[in-house]
C-alpha positions as CSV (number, residue, x, y, z in Angstrom):
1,X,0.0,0.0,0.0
2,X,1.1,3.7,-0.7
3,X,0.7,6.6,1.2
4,X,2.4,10.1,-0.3
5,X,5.2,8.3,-2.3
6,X,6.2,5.1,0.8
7,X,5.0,2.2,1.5
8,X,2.4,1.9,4.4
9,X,2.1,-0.9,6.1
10,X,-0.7,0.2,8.5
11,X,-2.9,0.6,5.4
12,X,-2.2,-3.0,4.5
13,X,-3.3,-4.2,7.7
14,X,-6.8,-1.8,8.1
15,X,-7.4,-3.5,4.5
16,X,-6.9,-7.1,5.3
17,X,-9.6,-6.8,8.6
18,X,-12.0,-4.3,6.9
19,X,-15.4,-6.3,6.3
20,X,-17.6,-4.9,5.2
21,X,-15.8,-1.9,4.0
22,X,-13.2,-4.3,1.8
23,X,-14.4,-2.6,-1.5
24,X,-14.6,0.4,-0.6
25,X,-10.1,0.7,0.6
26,X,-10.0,-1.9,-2.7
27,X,-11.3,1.4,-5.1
28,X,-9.6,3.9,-2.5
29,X,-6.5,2.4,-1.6
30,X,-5.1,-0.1,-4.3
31,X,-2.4,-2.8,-3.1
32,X,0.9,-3.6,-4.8
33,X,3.3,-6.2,-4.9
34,X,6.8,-4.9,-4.2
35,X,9.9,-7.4,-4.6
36,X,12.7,-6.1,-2.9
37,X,15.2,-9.6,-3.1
38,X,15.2,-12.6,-5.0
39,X,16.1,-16.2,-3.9
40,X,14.8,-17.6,-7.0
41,X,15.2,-16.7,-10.6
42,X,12.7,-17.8,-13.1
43,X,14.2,-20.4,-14.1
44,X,13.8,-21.8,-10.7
45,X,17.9,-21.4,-10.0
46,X,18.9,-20.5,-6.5
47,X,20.7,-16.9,-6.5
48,X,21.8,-16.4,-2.9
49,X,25.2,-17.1,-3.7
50,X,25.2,-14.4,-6.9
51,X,26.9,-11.6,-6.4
52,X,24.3,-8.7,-5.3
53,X,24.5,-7.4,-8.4
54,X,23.7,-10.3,-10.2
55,X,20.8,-11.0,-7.9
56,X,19.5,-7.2,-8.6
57,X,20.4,-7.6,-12.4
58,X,17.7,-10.9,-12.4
59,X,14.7,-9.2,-10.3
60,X,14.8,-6.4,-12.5
């Protein structure tokens, strides 16, 4: 979730217990996935040992 350019976690969590109101932060408030590290490629090969910037090079 965003708030002014950040993440916001706090938003997240009023969204996962709203009810009734669900829709409603779903229109107002959209969610995002953001990857920020890799373990994985795509091709299902483990990348902990790559250098960082191999890692970085393969999320992007």
């Amino acid at each position: 979730m965003w708030e002014r350019g950040r993440t916001n976690f706090a938003l997240l969590q009023r969204r996962v217990t709203a009810g009734r109101w669900l829709l409603r932060l779903v229109h107002d408030c959209p969610a995002h996935d953001v990857l920020f590290d890799l373990l994985v490629d795509a091709g299902g090969e483990v990348v902990l040992d790559l250098p960082l910037s191999e890692q970085r090079a393969r999320l992007e």
